[in-house]
DOZA-219948 format. One record per residue (C-alpha): residue number from 1; x, y negated, z negated. Coordinates in steps of 0.1 Angstrom, whole numbers. Last residue first. Layout:
// residues N
R   n    xx    yy    zz
R NUM     X     Y     Z
...
//
This chain:
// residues 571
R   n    xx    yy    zz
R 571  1419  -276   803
R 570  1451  -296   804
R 569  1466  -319   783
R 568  1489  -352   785
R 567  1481  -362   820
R 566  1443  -352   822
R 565  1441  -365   788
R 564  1453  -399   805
R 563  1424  -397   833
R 562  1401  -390   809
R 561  1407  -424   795
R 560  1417  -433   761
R 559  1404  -448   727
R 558  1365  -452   735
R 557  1358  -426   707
R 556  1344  -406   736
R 555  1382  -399   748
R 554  1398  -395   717
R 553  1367  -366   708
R 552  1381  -350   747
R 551  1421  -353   731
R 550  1407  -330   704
R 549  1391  -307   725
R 548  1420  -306   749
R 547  1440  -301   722
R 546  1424  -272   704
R 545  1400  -277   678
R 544  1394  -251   651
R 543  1362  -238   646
R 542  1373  -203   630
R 541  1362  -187   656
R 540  1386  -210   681
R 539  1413  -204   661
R 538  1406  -168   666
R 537  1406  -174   699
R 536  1439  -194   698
R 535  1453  -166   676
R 534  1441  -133   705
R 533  1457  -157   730
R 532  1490  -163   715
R 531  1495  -125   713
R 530  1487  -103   686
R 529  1512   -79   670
R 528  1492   -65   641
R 527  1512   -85   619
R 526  1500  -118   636
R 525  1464  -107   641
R 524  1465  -101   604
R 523  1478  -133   594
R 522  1448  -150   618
R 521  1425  -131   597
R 520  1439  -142   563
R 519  1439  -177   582
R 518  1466  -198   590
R 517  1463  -234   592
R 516  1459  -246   632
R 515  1455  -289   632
R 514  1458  -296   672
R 513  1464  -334   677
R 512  1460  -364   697
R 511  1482  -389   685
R 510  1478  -424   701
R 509  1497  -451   720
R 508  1502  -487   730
R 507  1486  -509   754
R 506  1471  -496   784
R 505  1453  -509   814
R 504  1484  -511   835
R 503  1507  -526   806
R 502  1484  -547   786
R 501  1480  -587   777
R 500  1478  -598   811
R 499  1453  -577   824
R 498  1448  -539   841
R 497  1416  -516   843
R 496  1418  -482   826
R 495  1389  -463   822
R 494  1357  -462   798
R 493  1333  -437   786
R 492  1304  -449   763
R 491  1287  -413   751
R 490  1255  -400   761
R 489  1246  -377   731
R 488  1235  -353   759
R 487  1271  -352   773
R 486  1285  -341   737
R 485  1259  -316   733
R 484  1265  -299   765
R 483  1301  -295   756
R 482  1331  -319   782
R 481  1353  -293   794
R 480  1363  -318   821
R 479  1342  -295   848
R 478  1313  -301   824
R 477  1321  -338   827
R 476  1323  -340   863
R 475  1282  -319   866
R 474  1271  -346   841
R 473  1285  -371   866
R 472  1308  -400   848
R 471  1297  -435   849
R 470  1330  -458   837
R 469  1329  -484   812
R 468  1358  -511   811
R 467  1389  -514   793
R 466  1405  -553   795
R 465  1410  -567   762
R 464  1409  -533   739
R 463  1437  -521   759
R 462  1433  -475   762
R 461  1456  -463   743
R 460  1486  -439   760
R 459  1486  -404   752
R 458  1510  -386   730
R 457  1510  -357   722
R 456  1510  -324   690
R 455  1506  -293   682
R 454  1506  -289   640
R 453  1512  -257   624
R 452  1503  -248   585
R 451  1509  -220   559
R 450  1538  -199   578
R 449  1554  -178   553
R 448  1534  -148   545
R 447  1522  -146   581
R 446  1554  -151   595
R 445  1573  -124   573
R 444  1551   -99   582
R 443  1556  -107   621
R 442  1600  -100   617
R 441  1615  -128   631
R 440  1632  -117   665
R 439  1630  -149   680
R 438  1601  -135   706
R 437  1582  -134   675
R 436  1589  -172   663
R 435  1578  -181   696
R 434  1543  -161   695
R 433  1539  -181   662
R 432  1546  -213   681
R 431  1526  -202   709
R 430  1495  -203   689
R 429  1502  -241   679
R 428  1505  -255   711
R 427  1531  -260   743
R 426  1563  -247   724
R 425  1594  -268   714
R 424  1598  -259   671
R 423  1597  -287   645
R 422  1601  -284   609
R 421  1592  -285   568
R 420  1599  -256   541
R 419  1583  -265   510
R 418  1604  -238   486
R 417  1594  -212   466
R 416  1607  -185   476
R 415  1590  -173   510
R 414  1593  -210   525
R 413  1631  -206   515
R 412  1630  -173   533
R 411  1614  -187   564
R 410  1638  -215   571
R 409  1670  -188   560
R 408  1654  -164   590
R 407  1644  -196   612
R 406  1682  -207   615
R 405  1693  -175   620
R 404  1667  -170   646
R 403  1678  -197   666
R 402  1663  -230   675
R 401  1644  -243   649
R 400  1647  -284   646
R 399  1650  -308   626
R 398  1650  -285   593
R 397  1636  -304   564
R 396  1634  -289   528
R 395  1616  -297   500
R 394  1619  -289   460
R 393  1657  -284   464
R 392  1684  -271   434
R 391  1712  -277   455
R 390  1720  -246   464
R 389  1696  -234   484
R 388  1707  -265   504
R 387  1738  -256   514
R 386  1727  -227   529
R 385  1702  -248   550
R 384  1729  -267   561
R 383  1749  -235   576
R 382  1724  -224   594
R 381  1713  -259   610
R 380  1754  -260   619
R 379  1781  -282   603
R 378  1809  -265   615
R 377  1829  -295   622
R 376  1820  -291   660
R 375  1785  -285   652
R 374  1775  -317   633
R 373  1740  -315   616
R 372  1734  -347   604
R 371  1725  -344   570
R 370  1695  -366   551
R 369  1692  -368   512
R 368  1656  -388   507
R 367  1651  -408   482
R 366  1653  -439   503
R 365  1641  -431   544
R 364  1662  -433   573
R 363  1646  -421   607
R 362  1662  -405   633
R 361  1686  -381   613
R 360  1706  -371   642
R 359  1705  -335   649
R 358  1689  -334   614
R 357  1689  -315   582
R 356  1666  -329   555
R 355  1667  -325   515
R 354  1636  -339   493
R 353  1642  -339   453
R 352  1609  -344   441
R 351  1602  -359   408
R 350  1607  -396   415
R 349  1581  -395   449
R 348  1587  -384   485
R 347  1550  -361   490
R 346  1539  -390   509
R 345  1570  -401   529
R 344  1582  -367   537
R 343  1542  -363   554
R 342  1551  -394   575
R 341  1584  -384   581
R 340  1569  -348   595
R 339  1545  -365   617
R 338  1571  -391   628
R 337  1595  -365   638
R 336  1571  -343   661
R 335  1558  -377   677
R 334  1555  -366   714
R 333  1588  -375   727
R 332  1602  -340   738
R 331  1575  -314   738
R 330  1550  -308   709
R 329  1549  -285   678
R 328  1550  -291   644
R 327  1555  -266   618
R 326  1549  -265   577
R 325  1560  -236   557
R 324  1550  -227   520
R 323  1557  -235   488
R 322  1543  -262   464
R 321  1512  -268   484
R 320  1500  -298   483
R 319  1514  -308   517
R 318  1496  -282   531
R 317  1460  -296   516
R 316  1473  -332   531
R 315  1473  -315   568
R 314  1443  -299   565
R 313  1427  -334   553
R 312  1439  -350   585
R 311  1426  -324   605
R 310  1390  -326   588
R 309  1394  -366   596
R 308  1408  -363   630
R 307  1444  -376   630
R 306  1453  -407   646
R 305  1486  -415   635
R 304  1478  -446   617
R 303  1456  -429   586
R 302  1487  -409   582
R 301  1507  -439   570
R 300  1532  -465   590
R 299  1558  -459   571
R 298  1576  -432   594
R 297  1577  -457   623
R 296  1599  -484   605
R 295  1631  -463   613
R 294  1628  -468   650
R 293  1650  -446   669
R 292  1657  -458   698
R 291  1671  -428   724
R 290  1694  -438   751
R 289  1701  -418   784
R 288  1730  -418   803
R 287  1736  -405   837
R 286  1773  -398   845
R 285  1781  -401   883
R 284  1771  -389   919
R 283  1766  -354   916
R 282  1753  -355   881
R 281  1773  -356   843
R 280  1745  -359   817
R 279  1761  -384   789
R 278  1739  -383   759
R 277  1730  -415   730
R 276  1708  -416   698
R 275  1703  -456   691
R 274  1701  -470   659
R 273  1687  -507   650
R 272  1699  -528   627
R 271  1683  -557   604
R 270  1695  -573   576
R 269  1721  -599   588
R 268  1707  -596   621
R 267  1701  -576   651
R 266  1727  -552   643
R 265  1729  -522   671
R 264  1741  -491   656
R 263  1751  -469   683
R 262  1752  -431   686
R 261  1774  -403   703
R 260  1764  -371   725
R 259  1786  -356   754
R 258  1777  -338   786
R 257  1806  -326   803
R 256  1827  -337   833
R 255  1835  -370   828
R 254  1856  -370   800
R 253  1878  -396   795
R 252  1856  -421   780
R 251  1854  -395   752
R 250  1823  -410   731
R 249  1822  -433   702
R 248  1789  -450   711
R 247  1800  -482   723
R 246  1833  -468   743
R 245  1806  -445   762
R 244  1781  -469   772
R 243  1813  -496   784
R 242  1822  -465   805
R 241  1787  -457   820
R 240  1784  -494   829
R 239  1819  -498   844
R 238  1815  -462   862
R 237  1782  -471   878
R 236  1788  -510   888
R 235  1797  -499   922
R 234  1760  -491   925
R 233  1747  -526   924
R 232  1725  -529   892
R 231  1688  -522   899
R 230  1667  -532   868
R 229  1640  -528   849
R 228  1622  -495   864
R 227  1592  -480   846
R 226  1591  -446   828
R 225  1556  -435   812
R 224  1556  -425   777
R 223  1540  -460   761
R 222  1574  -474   776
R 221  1599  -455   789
R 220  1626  -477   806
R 219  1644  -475   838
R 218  1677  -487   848
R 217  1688  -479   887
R 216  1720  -476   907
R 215  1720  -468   943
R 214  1733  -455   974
R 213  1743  -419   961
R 212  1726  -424   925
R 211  1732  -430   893
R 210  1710  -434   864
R 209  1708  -452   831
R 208  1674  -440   814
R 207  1667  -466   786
R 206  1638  -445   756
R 205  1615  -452   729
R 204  1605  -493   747
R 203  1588  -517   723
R 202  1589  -539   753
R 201  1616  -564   730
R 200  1637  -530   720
R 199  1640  -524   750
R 198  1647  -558   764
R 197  1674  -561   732
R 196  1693  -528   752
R 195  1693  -538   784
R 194  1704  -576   779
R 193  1735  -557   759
R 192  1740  -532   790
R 191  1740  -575   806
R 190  1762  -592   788
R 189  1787  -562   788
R 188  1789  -557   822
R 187  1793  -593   833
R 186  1821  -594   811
R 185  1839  -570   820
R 184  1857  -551   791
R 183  1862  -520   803
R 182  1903  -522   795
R 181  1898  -496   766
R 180  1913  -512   735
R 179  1879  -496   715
R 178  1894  -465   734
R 177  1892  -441   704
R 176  1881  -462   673
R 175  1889  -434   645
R 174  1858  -415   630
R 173  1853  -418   591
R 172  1832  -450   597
R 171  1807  -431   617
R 170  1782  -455   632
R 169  1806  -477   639
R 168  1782  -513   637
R 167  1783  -531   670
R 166  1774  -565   668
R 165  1758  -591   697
R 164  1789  -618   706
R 163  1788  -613   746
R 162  1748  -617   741
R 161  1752  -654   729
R 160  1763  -662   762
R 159  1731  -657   780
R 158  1716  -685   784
R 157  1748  -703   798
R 156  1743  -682   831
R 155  1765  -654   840
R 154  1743  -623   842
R 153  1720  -641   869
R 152  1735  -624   895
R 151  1724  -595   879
R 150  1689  -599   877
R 149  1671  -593   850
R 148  1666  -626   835
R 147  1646  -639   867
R 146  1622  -610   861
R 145  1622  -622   826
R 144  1614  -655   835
R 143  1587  -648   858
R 142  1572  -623   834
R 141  1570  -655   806
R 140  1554  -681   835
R 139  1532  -655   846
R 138  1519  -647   808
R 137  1513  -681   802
R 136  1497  -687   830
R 135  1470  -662   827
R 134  1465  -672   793
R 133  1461  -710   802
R 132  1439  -711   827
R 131  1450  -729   858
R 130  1447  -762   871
R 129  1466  -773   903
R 128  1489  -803   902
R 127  1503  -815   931
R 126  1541  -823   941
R 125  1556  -840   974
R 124  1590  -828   976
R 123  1624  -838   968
R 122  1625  -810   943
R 121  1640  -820   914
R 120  1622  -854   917
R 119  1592  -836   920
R 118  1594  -813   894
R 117  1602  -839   866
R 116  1571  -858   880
R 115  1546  -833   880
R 114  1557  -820   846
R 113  1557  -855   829
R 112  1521  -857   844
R 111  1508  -829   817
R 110  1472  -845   811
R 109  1461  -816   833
R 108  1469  -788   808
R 107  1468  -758   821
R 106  1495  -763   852
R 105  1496  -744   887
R 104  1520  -764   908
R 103  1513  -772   942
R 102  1542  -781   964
R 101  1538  -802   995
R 100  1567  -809  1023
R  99  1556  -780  1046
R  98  1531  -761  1024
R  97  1548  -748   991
R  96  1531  -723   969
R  95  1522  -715   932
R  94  1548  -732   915
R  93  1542  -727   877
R  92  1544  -752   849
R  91  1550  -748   811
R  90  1572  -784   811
R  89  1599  -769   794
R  88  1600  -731   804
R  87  1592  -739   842
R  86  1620  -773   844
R  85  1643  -746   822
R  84  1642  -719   852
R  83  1645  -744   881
R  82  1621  -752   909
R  81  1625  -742   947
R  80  1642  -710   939
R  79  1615  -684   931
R  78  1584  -695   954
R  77  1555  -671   943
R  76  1544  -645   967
R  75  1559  -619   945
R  74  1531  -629   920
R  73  1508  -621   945
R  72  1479  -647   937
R  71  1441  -644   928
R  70  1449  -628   896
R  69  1457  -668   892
R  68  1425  -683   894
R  67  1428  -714   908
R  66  1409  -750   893
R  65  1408  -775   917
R  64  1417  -813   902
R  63  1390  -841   895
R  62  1402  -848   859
R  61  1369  -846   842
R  60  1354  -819   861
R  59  1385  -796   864
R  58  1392  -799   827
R  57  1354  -784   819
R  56  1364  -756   842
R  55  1401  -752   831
R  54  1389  -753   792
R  53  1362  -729   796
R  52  1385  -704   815
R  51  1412  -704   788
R  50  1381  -701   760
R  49  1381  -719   730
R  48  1392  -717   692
R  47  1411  -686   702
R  46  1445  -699   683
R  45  1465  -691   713
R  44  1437  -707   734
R  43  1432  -740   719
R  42  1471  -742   710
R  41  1482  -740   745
R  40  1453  -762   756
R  39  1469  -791   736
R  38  1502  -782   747
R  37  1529  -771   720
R  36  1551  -792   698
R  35  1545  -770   670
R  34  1534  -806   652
R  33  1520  -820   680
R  32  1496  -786   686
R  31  1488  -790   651
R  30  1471  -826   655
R  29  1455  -821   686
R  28  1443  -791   668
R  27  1429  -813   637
R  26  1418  -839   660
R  25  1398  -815   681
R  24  1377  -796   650
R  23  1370  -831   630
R  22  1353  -840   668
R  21  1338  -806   668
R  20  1343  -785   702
R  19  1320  -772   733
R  18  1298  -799   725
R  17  1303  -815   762
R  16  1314  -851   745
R  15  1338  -834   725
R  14  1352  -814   755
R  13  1357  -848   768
R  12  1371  -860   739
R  11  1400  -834   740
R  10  1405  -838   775
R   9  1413  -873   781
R   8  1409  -899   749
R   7  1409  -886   711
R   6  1422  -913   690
R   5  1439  -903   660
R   4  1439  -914   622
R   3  1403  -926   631
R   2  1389  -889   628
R   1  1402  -881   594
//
């Protein structure tokens, strides 16, 4: 095997060192041929060595410096001396030009073809600098993107494809109103469409559109925290927000209330993602903000969400139940529909018939019937729920209580034999009974009802690659709400520090959770009147965690920082 190729340069001097098996080299010289990829590329994507290792033992074979580059402002970098496909072809970086020298940061020093190609684009004297390959990788892909943004980029070649993305009508039975609509720049629609696949890219949930005075500025949430994409010059405002509102079926007409619509956005032949639009007219234009609604979150399990394991188990005893009401709790964003999804998801088997009612339905499941509720047709929660009783139902799922009408039928389905599922907005789970009160539905009627409520957030996970531990005072902890046995056990605390494979420290997200079933005594504070603090304490007796407990466990299972918690829950 090893005389079909010759190793010479790199690979054999990283033979030589030990640091890799002859058979070992040729095979990955081999594969990084065939996927037409860099030697060191595939050594490091595959993790068969180290990015550092290879630019060190690189350096001394080759003679070239070897630059770290955290080292280097990545706004510092020269933009428009080299071109976009010369970077993406040749995997090559310029790091910074000195009078008639430019040093590019490359990973792989065998790469002369890159040298060259630059140079002669350039006119300028070109040296190589090594780099490791991670790092650079990650640079090159940013750069790109950054360069992607922009909107005087919106016209290159690269981006013609975008004009031809499809649109899927959401509602058939609606008529096209202003498909013909003269807002069909070009420019406009490449780049909403650029928008839109970036989001989805970043794994963003939200894409705030907004409108202001002087200026015009995109921002996407991603792991809950908003970031800014792109700044589109403000006289762009009522193009954008019209091309928005011809795509999801909205009045373009109307400026001057808030509207809702929806876009299907086919990715391919079998894919399709749904978007949940609304038009929020402000002082200086319509703001428009986009919802994604992932359908594949809802089969991710229980065991994914991050549910405590005595939680967890409370959670699956109320989903047992054959009657019964089951509420979840948490502000806008915080998971509330993949909870309930994930426990429609279990309990969604041949011998259930399962009916939701949803302002949209977010997430499509088979074998379940889903309604949008649709007010101006008459199509209310109330008048769903109705419909329902009817229908011979084993489980019901109400998007969203609002009114007590809505929580009367809710409560008398739970009441007769029903599985009654749904969210309410309060702060925790004590509140939401409190809530129901202030509603107007009668206490007795809770307490019988009412078996399980689930509070909910969402805090951002801490990235495996790049956490590191932090020394926290006793006396800090305490403060925290940390328990004295918890700080005697010592636990590893970390914090947030930053690389290239995490946003800020942070790479994804995780549930933290407040599981509150309903006691015969908590039933009796209820129809005695109690307030949300006479439940929490009795929650409390009954050794239930509240979310700042809960999010506190997160935090000593290494998962988040305290300085999340601190953002998502307070003491």
């Amino acid at each position: 095997m090893a005389a079909e190729i010759r190793l010479s340069g790199l690979p054999r001097k990283l033979v030589i060192d030990g640091l890799l098996e002859e058979e070992a080299a040729v095979a990955a010289l081999k594969a990084s041929l065939k996927e037409k990829v860099s030697f060191t590329n595939y050594l490091v994507t595959n993790n068969i060595l180290s990015a550092k290792k290879i630019a060190v033992e690189a350096s001394r074979e080759f003679g070239l410096p070897v630059f770290d580059l955290d080292a280097i402002d990545p706004e510092a970098i020269p933009r428009d001396i080299v071109d976009d496909k010369l970077i993406q072809k040749h995997h090559a970086l310029p790091l910074y030009k000195r009078g008639k020298h430019l040093y590019i940061g490359i990973s792989d020093p065998t790469n002369l073809a890159a040298i060259d190609d630059i140079k002669f684009q350039t006119g300028v004297n070109t040296e190589g600098v090594l780099v490791e390959e991670n790092k650079l990788s990650a640079m090159v892909e940013k750069l790109l993107e950054e360069q992607d943004n922009a909107m005087d980029e919106m016209m290159d070649e690269d981006l013609d494809n975008l004009d031809d993305l499809d649109f899927a009508d959401p509602d058939s039975e609606q008529k096209e109103d202003d498909s013909s609509s003269d807002v069909d720049d070009t420019p406009v629609v490449r780049f909403i469409n650029k928008i839109l696949l970036d989001a989805i890219k970043k794994g963003a949930s939200d894409i705030h559109f907004e409108p202001y005075e002087k200026s015009y500025r995109v921002r996407l949430r991603i792991d809950g925290v908003l970031r800014e994409v792109a700044k589109p010059p403000v006289q762009m405002s009522p193009k954008l927000s019209a091309r928005i509102k011809v795509m999801s079926r909205m009045d373009t007409a109307e400026k001057r209330v808030p509207q809702d619509g929806r876009i299907k956005l086919k990715i391919s032949k079998t894919k399709a993602i749904d978007f949940r639009v609304n038009t929020c007219p402000t002082l200086f234009g319509e703001k428009i903000v986009l919802r994604i609604l992932d359908p594949s979150s809802a089969t991710l399990g229980i065991d994914a969400l991050g549910y405590e394991p005595d939680q967890k188990e409370l959670y699956l005893n109320a989903l047992a139940n054959p009657y019964g009401m089951i509420l979840v709790t948490g502000p806008t964003g915080s998971g509330k529909t993949v909870s309930l999804y994930t426990g429609l998801n279990i309990l969604n088997t041949v011998d259930t018939n399962i009916s939701t009612a949803e302002d949209p339905a977010e997430i499509n499941l088979e074998g379940i019937n889903q309604v949008n509720v649709n007010d101006k047709v008459g199509l209310t929660f109330e008048s769903a729920l109705r419909a329902f009783l009817r229908q011979d139902p084993d489980i019901i799922m109400v998007g969203e209580i609002r009114d007590l009408q809505t929580a009367e039928i809710a409560i008398k389905a739970a009441q007769t034999g029903h599985m009654v599922m749904s969210t309410l907005h309060t702060n925790d789970a004590p509140q939401t009974l409190a809530r129901l009160v202030n509603m107007g539905v009668p206490p007795f009627n809770i307490a019988s009802a009412v078996n399980l409520i689930i509070a909910q957030r969402l805090a951002r996970r801490l990235c495996n690659n790049c956490k590191e531990k932090v020394d926290i005072p006793r006396a800090a902890l305490e403060e925290e709400g940390f328990t004295a046995e918890q700080i005697d056990a010592k636990p590893e605390l970390f914090k947030a520090k930053g690389c290239d494979q995490c946003s800020e420290g942070y790479k994804g997200r995780v549930g933290i959770y407040q599981v509150l079933p309903i006691s015969e005594e908590t039933g009796r504070i209820i129809m005695e009147n109690g307030t949300a603090i006479d439940i929490a304490d009795q929650a409390e007796r009954e050794g239930i965690d509240d979310l700042r407990k809960s999010a506190i466990k997160k935090v000593i299972a290494g998962l988040t920082s305290l300085e999340e918690i601190n953002r998502v829950t307070k003491d």
